[in-house]
N, C-alpha and C positions, 0 to 999 in steps of 0.2 A: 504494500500500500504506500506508506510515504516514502519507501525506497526508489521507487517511481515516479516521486514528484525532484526527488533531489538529484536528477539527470535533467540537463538541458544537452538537445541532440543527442550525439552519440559519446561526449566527454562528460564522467563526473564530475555533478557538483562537487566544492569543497567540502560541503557539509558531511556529504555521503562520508569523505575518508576521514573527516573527524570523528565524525559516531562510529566507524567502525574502528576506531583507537579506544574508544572510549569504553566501550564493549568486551574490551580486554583484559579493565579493569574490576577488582574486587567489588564486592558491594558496599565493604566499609568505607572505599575509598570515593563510589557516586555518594553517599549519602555525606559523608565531607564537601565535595567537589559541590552538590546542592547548596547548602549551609552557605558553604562560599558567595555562592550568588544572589542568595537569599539575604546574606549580610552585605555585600554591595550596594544591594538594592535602596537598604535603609539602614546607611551604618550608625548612623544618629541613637537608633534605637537600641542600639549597646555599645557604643563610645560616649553616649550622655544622655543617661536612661532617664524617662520618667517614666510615671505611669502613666496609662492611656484609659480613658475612659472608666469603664467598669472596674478594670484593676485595681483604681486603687478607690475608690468612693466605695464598693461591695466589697469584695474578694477580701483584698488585704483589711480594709478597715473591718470587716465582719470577724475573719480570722484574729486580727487581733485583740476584738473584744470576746468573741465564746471559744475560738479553738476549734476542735476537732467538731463541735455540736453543731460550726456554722455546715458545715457537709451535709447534714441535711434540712437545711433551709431553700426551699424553693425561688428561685427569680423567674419572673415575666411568665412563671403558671410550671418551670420544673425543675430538676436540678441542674448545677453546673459543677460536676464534679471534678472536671479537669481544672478547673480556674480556684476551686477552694481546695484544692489537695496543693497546688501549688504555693499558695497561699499560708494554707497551715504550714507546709515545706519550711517557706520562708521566715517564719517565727523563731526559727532558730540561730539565725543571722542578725546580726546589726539591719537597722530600718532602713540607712541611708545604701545597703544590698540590694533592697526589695525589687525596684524596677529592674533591673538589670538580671536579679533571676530569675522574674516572669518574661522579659523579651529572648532571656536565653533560653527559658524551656520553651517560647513559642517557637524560636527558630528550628529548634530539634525536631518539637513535633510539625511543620511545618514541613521537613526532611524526609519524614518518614512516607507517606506515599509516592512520593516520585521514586525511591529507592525499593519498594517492595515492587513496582509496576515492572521496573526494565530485570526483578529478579527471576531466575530460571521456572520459579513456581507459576508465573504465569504465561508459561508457554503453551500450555490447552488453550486457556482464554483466547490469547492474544499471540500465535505462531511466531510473527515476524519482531526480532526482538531489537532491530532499528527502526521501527516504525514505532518501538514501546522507548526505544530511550528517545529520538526525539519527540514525542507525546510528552518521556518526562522534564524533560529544559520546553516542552512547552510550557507545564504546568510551573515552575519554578520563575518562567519570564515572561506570565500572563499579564497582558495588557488587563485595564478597568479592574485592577483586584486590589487597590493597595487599601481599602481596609481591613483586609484578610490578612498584613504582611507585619509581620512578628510583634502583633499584639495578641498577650494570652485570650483574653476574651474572645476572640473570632477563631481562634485552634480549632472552638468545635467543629468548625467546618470542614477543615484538614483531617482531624478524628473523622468525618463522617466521610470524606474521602476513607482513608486510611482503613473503615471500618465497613465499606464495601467492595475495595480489593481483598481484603482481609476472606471475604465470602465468596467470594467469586477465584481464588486461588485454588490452586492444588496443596492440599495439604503438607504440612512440613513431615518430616522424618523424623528431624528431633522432638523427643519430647519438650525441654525446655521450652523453642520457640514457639510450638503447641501449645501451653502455659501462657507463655508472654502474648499470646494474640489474644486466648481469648479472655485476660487479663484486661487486654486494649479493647476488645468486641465490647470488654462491659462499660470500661471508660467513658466510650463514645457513648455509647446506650444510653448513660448514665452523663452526657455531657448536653443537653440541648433535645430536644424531641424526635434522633431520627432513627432510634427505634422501629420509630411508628412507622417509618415510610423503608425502613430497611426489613422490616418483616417479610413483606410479599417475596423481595429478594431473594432472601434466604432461604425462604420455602421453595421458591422456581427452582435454586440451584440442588438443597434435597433432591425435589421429585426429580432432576435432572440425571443426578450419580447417585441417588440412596445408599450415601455411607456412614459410615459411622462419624465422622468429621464434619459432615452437612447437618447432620441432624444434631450432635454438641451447640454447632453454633446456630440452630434453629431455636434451641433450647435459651441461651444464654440472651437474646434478642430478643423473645418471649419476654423473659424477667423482666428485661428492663425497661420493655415496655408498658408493661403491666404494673411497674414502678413510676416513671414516668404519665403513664395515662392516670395514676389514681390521684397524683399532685396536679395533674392539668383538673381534673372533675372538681378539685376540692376548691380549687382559686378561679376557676374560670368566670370570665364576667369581670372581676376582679384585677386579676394580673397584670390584663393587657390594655393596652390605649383603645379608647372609644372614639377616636376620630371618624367622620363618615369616609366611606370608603370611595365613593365619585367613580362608580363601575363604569365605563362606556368601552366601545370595544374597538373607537379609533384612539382613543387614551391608550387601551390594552396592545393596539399594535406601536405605539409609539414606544411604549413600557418593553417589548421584546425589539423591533428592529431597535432603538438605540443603547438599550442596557448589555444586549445579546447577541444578534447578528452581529451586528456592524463593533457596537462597543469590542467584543472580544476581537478582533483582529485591530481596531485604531486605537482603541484604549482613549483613557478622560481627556487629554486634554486636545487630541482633534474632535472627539462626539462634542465637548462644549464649543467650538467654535463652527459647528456644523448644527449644534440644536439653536443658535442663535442666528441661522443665517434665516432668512425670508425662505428658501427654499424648501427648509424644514417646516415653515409655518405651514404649507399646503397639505393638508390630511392627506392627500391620495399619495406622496410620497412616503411615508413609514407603511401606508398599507404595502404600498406593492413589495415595498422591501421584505412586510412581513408573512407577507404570503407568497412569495416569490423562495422567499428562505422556510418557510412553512412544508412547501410542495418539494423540496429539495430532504428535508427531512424525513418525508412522507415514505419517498423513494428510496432512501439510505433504510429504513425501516425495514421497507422489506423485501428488501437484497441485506443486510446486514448479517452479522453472525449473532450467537447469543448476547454475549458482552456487550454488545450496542443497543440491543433491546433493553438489556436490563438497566443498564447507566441510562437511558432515555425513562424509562419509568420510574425511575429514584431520582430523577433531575424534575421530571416533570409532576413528582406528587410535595417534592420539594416543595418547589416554584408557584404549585398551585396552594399550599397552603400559608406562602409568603402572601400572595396577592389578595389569600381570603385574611389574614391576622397580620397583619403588617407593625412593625415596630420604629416608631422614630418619626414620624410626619407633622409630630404636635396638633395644631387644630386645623390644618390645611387638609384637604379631602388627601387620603392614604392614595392612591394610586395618581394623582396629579405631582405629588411630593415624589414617586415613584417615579417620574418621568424626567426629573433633573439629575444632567451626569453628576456622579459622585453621590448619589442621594440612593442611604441603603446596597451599599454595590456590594454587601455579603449574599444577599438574594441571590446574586447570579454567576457567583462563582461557579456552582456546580454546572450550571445548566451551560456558562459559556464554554465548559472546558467538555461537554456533552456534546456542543454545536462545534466545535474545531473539529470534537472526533469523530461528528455526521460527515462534513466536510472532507475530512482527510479519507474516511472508508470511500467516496466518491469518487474519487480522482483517477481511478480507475475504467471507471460506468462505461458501458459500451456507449451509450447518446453521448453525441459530444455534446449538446447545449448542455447538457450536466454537469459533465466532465469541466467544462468552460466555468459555468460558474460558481463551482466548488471550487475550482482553481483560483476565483479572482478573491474569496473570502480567504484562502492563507497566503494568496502573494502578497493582502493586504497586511498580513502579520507583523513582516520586519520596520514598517511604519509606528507599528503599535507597542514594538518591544521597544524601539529605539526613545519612542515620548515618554513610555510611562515606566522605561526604566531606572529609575532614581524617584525616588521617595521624597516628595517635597518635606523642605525641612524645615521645624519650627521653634521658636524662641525659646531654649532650657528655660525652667522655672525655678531652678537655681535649688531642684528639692536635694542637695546631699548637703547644701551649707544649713538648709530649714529642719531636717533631717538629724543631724546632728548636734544644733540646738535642740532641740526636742528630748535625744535619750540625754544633754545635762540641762533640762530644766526636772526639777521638784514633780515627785505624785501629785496628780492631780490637775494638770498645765493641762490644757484644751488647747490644741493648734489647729490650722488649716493648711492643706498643702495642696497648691493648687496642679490640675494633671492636664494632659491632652487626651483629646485636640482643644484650642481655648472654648470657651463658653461651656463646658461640662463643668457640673457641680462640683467642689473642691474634697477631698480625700479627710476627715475629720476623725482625730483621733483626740481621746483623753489619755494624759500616761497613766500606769496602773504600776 
């Protein structure tokens, strides 16, 4: 598949002989070599860490007033188990550590599926295993993702990657890394709600091999979503913002051609120069885009192998229950708020890195108009790595000098420390 896109004429591209260098190497050593790129992208976020949203207003401040009991306190209706284990983690550190050991475990775990995808375990899945490593330096230098990029709070979405290759692989040999997955199966389960949408999953891939390994982790994804759904039942109504939702369905195509199509190949900062042009104003351009990219998926569907089916139904029951519960639009109708670059762009993580790999299975298609315009979404790519590779950088908050005042002021000092991105509520602790 993308072995065939990386020939022009009859000479290899360059790319072909660097992936097949790269191919060479161990797996400890892509899963560094990610990290690597991963920290290029936003080296800010561990050369001079703060905390980022959630992390430090919940997480840390939670962990450091109950401890181990904040782990099962539910946010936004369930747990966030990866973000409070980290947290508790960090308890045992100097304060002015904290940022910097949540951006580091986000970058690890941020490492972790592009490194299980190009391993030999998913060679059932996915045969061509330069078509899976550059799938994985997709996934590492995805355009439109940089709320995803090594803040803890968004891992979960890396988990929920992480935790459907995890099911879709051929199982390990060892026992340990046996252990260690579905240690991680529960993590994720137990990290944000995709459980729920990993179930069907998991069950496809049972009835598919009925092994003993398929059905462990049918079992394990069960639990936790039967954990997870009893916290959603009990806060629901509650949990989440009540903003109206402003359904219409030339909104809903604007919401996919520029979040999705087009976002994942030119990434934020050509989509905002392109959502504000007059050209964008006319309704009938994001339709066609998005039925045009609609019918192209259609087709990939069904010419595809299993693994594309099932990554399009875990992206697409995602995505649909982003656009039914959406979080973050304040009193602006949820799906209008949805339609500005950078606004919510955790949504479409999954789904864009879903539509690259509609795209890429394409390039192939006997039709050429197909073949043409599956091609013209990833020649679009190197536009989109090139803008939105680097991670805009923002004004330290000066938390390791505020930080440090704090562990020598007296029991009982009340501080604020303020986090990013600005305008998020400040991280408030009392010393104990």
């Amino acid at each position: 598949m993308l072995n065939k896109v990386l020939r022009i004429g009859r000479s290899p591209y360059p790319l072909q002989g660097a992936i097949g260098s790269l191919l060479t190497l161990p797996l400890w050593a892509m899963w560094i070599m990610f990290m690597a790129v991963l920290f290029l992208r936003h080296p800010q976020a561990i050369l001079q860490a703060d905390f980022w949203g959630e992390d430090g207003c919940f997480w840390y401040a939670d962990a450091y007033e109950a401890g181990w009991r904040s782990l099962l306190w539910p946010h936004t209706g369930y747990l966030q188990t990866i973000s409070r284990l980290i947290a508790v983690f960090a308890q045992n550190f100097p304060l002015s550590w904290g940022p910097t050991i949540f951006a580091a475990s986000a970058l690890i775990i941020q490492a972790l599926p592009p490194t299980l995808l190009v391993s030999k375990r998913m060679d059932d899945a996915w045969p061509d295993p330069g078509a899976r490593l550059g799938f994985a330096l997709i996934y590492v230098l995805l355009p439109n993702s940089m709320e995803v990029l090594t803040n803890l709070t968004n891992s979960q979405w890396h988990l929920a990657c992480l935790a459907f290759l995890i099911v879709t692989a051929r199982p390990s040999s060892s026992r340990l890394v046996v252990a260690a997955e579905l240690v991680a199966l529960a993590i994720s389960g137990l990290s944000g709600p995709f459980s729920v949408f990993l179930f069907p999953i998991a069950v496809w891939q049972f009835l598919g091999s009925r092994t003993g390994p398929a059905f462990v982790r049918v079992i394990v994804v069960t639990a936790c979503m039967g954990i997870q759904a009893s916290f959603l039942f009990d806060t629901i109504g509650t949990a989440r913002p009540q903003a109206p939702l402003g359904a219409d369905v030339i909104i809903l195509a604007r919401i996919l051609a520029l979040q999705i199509f087009l976002g994942a190949s030119l990434g934020i900062r050509i989509m905002l120069r392109i959502s504000r042009s007059w050209v964008w104003g006319i309704d009938a351009v994001p339709l066609i885009v998005a039925l045009v990219s609609g019918s192209l998926a259609f087709i990939a569907l069904r010419r595809g192998n299993p693994l594309l089916r099932k990554s399009f139904v875990y992206a697409a029951l995602l995505l649909t229950a982003a656009l039914i519960s959406p979080v973050g639009s304040g009193s602006e109708p949820a799906w209008i708020f949805m339609t500005h670059p950078v606004a919510g762009n955790r949504y479409y993580f999954i789904p864009m890195l879903v539509w690259l790999g509609i795209c890429i299975s394409l390039l192939p298609d006997r039709v050429v108009l197909v073949r043409c315009l599956a091609l013209g979404f990833i020649v679009l790519l190197p536009f989109g790595f090139v803008t939105d590779f680097y991670y805009p950088g923002s004004n330290p908050t000066g938390f390791v000098e505020h930080a440090r005042e704090f562990e020598r002021a007296p029991v009982g000092t009340r501080m604020e420390f303020a986090v990013l991105p600005p305008g998020f509520p400040p991280m408030v602790l009392t010393k104990h």
